[in-house]
N, C-alpha and C positions, 0 to 999 in steps of 0.2 A: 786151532788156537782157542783156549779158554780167555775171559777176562781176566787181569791180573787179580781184582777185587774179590775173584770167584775161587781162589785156591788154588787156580792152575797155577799163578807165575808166569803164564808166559809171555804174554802180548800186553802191552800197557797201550790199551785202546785210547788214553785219554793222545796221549800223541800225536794221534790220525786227525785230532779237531782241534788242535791247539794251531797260530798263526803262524806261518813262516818268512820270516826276518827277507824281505825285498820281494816277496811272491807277486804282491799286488800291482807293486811296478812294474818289474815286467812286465807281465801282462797288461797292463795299459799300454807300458810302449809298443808290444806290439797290435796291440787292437787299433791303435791311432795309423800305425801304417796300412793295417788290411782295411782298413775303412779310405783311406785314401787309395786302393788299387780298389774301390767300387765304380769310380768316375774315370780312371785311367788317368797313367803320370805325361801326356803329349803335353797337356797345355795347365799343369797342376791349378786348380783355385786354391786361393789362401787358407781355407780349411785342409786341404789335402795336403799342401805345403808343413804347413804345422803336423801333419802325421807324420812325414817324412821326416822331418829334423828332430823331431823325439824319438824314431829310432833311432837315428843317429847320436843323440844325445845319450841315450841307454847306453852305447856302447864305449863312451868316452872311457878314456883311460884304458881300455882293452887293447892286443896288437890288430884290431881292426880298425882302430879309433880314425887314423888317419886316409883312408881307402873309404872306409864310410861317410865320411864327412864331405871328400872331394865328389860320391855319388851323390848325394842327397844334396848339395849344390847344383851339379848339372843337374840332378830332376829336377827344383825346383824353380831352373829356368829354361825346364822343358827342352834339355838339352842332354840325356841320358841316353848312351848306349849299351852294349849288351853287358860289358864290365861292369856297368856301373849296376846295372840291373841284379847282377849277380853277387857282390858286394851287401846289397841290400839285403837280398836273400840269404847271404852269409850272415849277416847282424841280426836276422828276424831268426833264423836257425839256432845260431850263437842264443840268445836271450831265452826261445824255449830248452835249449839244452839247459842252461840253468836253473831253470824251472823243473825241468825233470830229474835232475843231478839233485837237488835240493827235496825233493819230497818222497824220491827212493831213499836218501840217507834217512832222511824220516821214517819211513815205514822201515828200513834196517832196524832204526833201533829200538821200536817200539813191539818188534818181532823178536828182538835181538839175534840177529843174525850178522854174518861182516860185512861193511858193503865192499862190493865187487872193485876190483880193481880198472884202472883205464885200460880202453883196448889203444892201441899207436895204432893211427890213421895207414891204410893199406897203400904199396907203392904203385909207383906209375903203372898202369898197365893197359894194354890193349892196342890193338894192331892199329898201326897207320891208317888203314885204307877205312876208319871208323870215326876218323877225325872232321872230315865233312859233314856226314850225316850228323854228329852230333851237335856241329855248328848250325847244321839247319834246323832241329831241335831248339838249338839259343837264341836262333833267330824267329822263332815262331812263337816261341814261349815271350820275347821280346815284345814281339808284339800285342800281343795279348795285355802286355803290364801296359802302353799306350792307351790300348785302346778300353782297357776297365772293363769291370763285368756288365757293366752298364750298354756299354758298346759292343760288344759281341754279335755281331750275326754269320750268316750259314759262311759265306764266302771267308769271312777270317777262321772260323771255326776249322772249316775244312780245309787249310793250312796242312793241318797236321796228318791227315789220311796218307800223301805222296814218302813221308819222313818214315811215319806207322811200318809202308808197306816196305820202306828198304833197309828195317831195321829189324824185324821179325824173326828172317831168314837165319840173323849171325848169333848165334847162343850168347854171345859177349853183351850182347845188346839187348836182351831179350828183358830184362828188367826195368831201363828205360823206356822200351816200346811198349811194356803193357801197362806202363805207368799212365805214357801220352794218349793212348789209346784208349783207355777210363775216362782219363781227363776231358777228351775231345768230347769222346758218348754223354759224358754229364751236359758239358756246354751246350754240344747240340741239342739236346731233347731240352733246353733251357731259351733258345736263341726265338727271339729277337730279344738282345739283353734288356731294351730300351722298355720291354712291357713287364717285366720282373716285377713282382709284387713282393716276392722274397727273395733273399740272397743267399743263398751262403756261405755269408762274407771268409769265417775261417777255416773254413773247409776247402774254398779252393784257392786260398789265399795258401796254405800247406799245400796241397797238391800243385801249387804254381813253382811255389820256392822250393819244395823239391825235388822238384822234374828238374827246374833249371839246375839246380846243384849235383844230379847226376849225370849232367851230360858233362861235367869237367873232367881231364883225364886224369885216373887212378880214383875216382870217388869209389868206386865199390870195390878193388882191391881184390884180392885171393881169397878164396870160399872158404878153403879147409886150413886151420893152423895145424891138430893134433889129431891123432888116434884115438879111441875109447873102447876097452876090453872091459869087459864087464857086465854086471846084471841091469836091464834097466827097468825101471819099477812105474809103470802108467800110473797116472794120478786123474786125468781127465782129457775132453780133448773142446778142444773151442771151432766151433764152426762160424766160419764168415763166409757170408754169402752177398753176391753181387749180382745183378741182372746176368750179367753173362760170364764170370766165373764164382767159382767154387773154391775156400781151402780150409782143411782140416787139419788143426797144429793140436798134435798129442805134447801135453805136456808132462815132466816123467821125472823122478828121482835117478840121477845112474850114480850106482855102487861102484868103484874103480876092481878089477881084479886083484890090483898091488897091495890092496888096503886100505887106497889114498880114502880121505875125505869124501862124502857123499856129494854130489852137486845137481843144480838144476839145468835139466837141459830142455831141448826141443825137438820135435821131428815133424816138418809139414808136409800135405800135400796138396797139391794145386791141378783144377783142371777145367778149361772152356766149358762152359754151359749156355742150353739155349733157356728165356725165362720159361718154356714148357716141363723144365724140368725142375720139380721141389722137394721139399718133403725128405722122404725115404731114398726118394729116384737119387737123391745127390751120391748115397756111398756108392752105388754103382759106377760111379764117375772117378770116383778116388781110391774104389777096392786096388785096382790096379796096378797102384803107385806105390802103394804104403802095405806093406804084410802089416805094421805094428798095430791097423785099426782092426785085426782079426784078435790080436792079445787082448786087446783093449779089452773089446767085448765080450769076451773068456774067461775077462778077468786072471790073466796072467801075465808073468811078468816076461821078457827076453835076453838071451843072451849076448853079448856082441862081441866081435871077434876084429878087431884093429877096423871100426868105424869111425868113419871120416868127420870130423867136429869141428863148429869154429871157434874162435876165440870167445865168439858170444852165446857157445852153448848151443848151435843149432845141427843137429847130426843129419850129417850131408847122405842120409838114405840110400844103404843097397842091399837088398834081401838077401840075398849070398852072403854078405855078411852077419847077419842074424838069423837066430832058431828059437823056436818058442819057449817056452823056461817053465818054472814049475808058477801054482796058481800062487797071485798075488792079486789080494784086496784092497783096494785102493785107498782105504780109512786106514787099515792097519798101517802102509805104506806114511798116510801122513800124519798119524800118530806117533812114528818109532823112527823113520826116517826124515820126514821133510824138517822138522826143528831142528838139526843139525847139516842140512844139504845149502851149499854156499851157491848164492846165486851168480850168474854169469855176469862176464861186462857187458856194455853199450857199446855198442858203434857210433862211431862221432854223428854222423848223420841219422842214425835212429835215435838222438837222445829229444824225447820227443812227451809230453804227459799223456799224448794220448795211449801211448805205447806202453804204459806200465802197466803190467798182467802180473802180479807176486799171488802164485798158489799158496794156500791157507785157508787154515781147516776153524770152521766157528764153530762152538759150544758152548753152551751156560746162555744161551740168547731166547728172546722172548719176539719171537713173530707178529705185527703190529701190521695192518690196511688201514687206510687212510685219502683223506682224496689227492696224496702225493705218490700213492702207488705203495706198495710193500717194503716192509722197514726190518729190520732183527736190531732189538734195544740191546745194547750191550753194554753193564757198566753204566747204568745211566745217558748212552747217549743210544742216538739213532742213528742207524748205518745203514743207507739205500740198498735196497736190492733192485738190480738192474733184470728185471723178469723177461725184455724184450729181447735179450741177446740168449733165452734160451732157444735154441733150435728146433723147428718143427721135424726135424729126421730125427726125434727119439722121444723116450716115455718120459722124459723128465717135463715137468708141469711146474707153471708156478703155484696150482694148488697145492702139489707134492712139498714147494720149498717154504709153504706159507703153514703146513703141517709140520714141517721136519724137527728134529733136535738136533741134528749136528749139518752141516752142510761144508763141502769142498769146492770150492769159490776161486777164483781170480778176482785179488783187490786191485779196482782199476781207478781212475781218477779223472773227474770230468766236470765241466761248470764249477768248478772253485770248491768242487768236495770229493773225501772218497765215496766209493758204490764196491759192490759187490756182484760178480758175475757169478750165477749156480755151476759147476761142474756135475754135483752130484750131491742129492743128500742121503740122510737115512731118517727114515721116521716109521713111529711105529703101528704094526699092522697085528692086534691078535697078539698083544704082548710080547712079539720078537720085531726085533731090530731087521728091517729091510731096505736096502738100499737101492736105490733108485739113481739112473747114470744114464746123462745126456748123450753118453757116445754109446750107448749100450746096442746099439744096431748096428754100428759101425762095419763089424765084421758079418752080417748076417744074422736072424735071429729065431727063432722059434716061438716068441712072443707072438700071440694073436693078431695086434695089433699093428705091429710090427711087418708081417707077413701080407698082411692087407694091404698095408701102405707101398710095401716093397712091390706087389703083383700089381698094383695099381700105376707105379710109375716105370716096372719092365716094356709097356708097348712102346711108351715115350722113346726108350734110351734104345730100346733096339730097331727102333725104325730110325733115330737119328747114325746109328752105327752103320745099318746100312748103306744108308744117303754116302755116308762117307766112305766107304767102301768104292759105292759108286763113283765116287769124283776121283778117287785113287785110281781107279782101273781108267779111268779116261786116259 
């Protein structure tokens, strides 16, 4: 995307920094409640009280208005059970949904793109014999809102390890349990909550309400709605990394074979890690999973033959059903394709700010350091660059994006502004145009440095594959 000011037309950057009509409420009302889940709701004080009923108060007039209110009464006489618990977390979900439904429209139109339509909430689903276990999930996670972050130690904490381990086994469950399972690892490496110097507050205040909100039946619904035949065209790929897993989400233009409309979609992969493992050593962990990180890196595009998609755009991954395609450039891609590719919906419960990753392409921008970190002025305004979230498993640098002229980014949204996440830029080296790409090792690489990183973290990954070998054959 060019500035509008700059001849492109495309993007009316002023839009990204102008205010959005109820933003700020929200988010108060919910910060009032996650500040009251730092003491726990057993025995609410009058401060905490007051957090409680202004969520409840956000939500008036909504069909939660009345289910909300009767919770936020029993908490604040310290008489709340798991219903009520969950209510609440329905109302603090409900209010960032709004917030994220509200500044994706915004970034649509300032993109001009359409925004996505609703996804309908997925149906009941999931076998009986799953309906305890996820009760002892409500009841753990219950606990927890009692007893506040403040109150947390090992014996509550460790609650949730017996739930973890009989929830792992069932693939139905497997989403939940690697939820609670992060959850738990934060809290304990945090516990004795009573010495906390820091909190944080809404981080796991999100990780609480929505662990609780997926143990209800039908929250995660059917994986796959449709097919998708067609070419799909890599743009970049985003690495998240956690102490002990790994996932790699390519994200990608697909072309329909029929003609239809171009659209944005996804393809992730996920896999255990131990922290010995970083760097380069991660694609070894994910080669496996995903052929499309070999495209990536190729820099080409792939074909797909009736793959599996959801409604919100995430292609349910199987290499039998794709084949490598002819080469595609990932600027050219979001030059000629991405400003016409219609983005997917939201799932009710992913409707989330943290959650907005809209691919897009800068140019006409002016690269600026400062003691707020690296900026590209655009249009008169300053637009953060989130230089932290590029990944140490590839050549992309935030020197490279502090050099660049054009850059392919995920505009993401955070602390009350938008940022900019590097996918890849180009900048110039010897008078030609070279591009530089965070996933560029993805698939293997022949770069120097590259090759280094990769032989460096092979002894790691193949002594931990044998270990596991070993425990298999027991």
């Amino acid at each position: 995307m060019v500035p509008d000011d700059a001849g492109g037309g495309l993007m009316r950057t002023d839009l990204l920094f102008d205010p959005v009509d109820g933003l700020d409420e929200a988010l108060a009302a919910v910060d009032a409640f996650d500040a009251a889940l730092v003491a726990g709701l057993l025995r609410p004080q009058p401060g905490q009280a007051a957090g409680v009923v202004e969520l409840a108060d956000a939500v008036a007039g909504t069909p939660l208005a009345a289910r909300v209110a009767e919770a936020a009464d029993k908490t604040v006489a310290g008489a709340a059970g798991e219903d009520h618990f969950v209510a609440l977390a329905a109302a603090r979900a409900a209010l960032l949904g709004s917030v994220h439904d509200a500044l994706t429209a915004r970034v649509a139109e300032a993109l001009g793109r359409p925004v996505a339509e609703e996804v309908a909430p997925g149906g009941a689903g999931g076998a009986d014999h799953t309906a305890n276990l996820l009760a002892a999930a409500r009841s753990w996670l219950s606990d927890l809102a009692r007893a506040g972050w403040q109150g947390i130690d090992h014996e509550l904490v460790g609650g949730a390890a017996p739930v973890v381990s009989a929830m792992l086994p069932d693939p139905a469950l497997r989403r939940q349990a690697t939820l609670l399972d992060g959850f738990a690892a934060e809290l304990a490496a945090s516990c004795p909550g009573a010495t906390l110097e820091r909190i944080p507050v809404r981080r796991w205040a999100d990780l609480w309400s929505r662990a609780l909100l997926l143990t209800l039946p039908g929250a995660t619904g059917a994986p796959a709605a449709d097919t998708a035949t067609g070419r799909l065209l890599p743009l970049g790929v985003d690495v998240q990394e956690h102490a002990t897993a790994v996932q790699a989400q390519v994200h990608a233009v697909f072309e329909p074979a029929d003609g239809g409309a171009p659209r944005l979609v996804r393809a992730s992969a996920s896999a255990p890690k131990p922290d010995t493992v970083v760097g380069a050593g991660l694609w070894q962990l994910l080669r496996p999973h995903l052929s499309l990180l070999t495209a990536v890196s190729e820099g080409r595009a792939m074909d797909l033959d009736a793959m599996p998609v959801t409604a919100e755009g995430d292609l349910v991954w199987d290499d039998a059903l794709a084949r490598a395609g002819e080469p595609a450039d990932a600027f050219v891609t979001a030059r000629v394709a991405l400003p016409t590719a219609a983005a997917a919906a939201t799932a009710p419960l992913d409707r989330h700010p943290a959650r907005i990753a809209v691919p897009v392409l800068l140019e006409g921008y002016e690269a600026e350091q400062d003691d707020d970190g690296l900026a590209f002025r655009i249009a008169g305004h300053r637009l953060p660059v989130d230089t932290d979230r590029i990944p140490a498993a590839g050549p992309l640098t935030a020197e490279a994006v502090a050099a660049s002229g054009a850059c392919l980014a995920l505009l993401r949204w955070d602390a009350g502004e938008f940022h900019v996440q590097p996918l890849a830029v180009e900048r110039t080296v010897r008078k030609k145009a070279v591009a530089v790409h965070a996933g560029a090792w993805a698939g293997g690489t022949t770069d120097k440095a590259g090759v280094r990183a990769e032989k460096a973290a092979t002894g790691a990954v193949d002594a931990l594959r044998e270990r596991a070998g070993r425990l298999l054959r027991k």
